[in-house]
C-alpha positions as CSV (number, residue, x, y, z in Angstrom):
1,X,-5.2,-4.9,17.3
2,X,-8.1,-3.1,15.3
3,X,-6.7,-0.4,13.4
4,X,-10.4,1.8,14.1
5,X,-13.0,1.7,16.4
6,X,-16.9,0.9,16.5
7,X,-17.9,4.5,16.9
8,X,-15.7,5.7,14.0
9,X,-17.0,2.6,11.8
10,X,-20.9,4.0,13.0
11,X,-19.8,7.4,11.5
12,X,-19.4,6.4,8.0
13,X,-21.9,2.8,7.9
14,X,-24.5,3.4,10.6
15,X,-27.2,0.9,11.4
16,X,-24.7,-1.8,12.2
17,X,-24.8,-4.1,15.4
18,X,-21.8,-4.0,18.0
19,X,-21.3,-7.5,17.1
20,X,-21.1,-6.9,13.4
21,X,-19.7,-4.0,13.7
22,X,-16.2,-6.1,15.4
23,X,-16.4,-8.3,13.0
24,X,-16.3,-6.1,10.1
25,X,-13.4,-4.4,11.7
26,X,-11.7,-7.8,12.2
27,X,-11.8,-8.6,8.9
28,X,-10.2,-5.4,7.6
29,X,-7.6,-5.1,10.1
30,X,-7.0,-9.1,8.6
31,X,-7.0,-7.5,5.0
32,X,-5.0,-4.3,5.8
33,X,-2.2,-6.5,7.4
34,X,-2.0,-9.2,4.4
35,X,-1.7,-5.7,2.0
36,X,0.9,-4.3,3.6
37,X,2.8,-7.5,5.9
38,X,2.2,-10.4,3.6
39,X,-0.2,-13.2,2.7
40,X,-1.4,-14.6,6.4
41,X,0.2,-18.3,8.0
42,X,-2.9,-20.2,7.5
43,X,-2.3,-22.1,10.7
44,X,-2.1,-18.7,12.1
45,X,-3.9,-16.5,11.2
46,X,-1.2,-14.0,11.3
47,X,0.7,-12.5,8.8
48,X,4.5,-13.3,9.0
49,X,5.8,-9.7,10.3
50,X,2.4,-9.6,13.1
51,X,3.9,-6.6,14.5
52,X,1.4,-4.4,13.0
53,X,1.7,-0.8,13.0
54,X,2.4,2.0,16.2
55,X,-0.5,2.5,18.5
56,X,-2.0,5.2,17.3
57,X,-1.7,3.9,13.2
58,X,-1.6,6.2,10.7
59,X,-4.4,8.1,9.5
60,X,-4.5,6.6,6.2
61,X,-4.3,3.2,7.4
62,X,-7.5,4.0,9.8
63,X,-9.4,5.6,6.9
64,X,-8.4,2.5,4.9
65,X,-9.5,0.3,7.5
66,X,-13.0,1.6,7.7
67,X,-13.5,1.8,3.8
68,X,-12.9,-2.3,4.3
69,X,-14.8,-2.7,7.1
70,X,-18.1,-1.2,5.3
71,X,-17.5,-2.9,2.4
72,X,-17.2,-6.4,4.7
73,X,-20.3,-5.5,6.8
74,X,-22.5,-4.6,3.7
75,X,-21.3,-7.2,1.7
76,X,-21.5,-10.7,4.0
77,X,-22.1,-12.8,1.7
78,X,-19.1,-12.4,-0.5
79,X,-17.2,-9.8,1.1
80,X,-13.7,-11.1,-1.3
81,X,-15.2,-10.6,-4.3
82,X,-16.5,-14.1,-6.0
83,X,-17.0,-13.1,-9.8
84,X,-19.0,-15.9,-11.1
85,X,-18.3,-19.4,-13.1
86,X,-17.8,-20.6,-16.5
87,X,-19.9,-23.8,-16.6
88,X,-19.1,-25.8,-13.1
89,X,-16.0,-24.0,-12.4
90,X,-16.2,-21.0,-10.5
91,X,-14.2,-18.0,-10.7
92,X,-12.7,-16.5,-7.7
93,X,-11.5,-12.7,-7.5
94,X,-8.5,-11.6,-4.9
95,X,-10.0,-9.5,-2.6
96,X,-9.2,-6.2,-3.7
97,X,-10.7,-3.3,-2.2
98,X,-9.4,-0.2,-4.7
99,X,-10.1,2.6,-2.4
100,X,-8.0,1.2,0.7
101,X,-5.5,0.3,-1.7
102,X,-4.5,3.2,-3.4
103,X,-4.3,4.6,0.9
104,X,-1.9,2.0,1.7
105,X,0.5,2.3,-1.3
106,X,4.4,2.8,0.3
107,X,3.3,0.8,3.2
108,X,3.5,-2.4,2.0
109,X,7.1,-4.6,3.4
110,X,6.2,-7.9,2.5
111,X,6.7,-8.7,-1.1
112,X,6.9,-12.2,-2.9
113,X,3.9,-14.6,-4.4
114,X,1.7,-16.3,-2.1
């Protein structure tokens, strides 16, 4: 379940397609759930605890949501944050997104290292 909707994603990043617009909300409903659940069961593609959050979510994990999915859908090409490479090794940043973050702080109820 999409924690926000196409329209509200147009409010705040308009120009997108419907299509990328899904997608972009996929992918930060995928990041909001391995922030607060856990790191997500490769095989999966769930996190361990899938039951999400109540239908409607909570405003701040909506408005977290959308801050993601812009930064996904204007960002395709690296949307998790690659940093770079020291010679032929590359360097690969967590995806962080500081803004959702800081919304989703108390939520979290998975803890541990992945």
């Amino acid at each position: 379940m999409a924690y926000a909707t196409p329209a509200q994603l147009a409010e705040t990043t308009p120009g997108l397609s419907p299509e990328r617009a899904q997608r972009a909300l996929d992918a930060a409903t995928a990041y909001v759930d391995a922030v607060c659940f856990g790191v997500t069961d490769p095989a999966t593609g769930l996190p361990p605890d899938p039951s999400g959050f109540a239908d409607p979510p909570p405003p701040r994990v909506v408005e977290a949501t959308l801050i993601a999915a812009a930064r996904f859908a204007r960002d395709p090409e690296s949307p998790w944050g690659t940093v770079g490479g020291i010679g032929e090794v590359p360097l690969y940043a967590k995806g962080q997104i500081p803004d959702a973050d800081k919304l989703l702080l108390g939520l979290r109820r998975s803890f541990g290292l992945a």
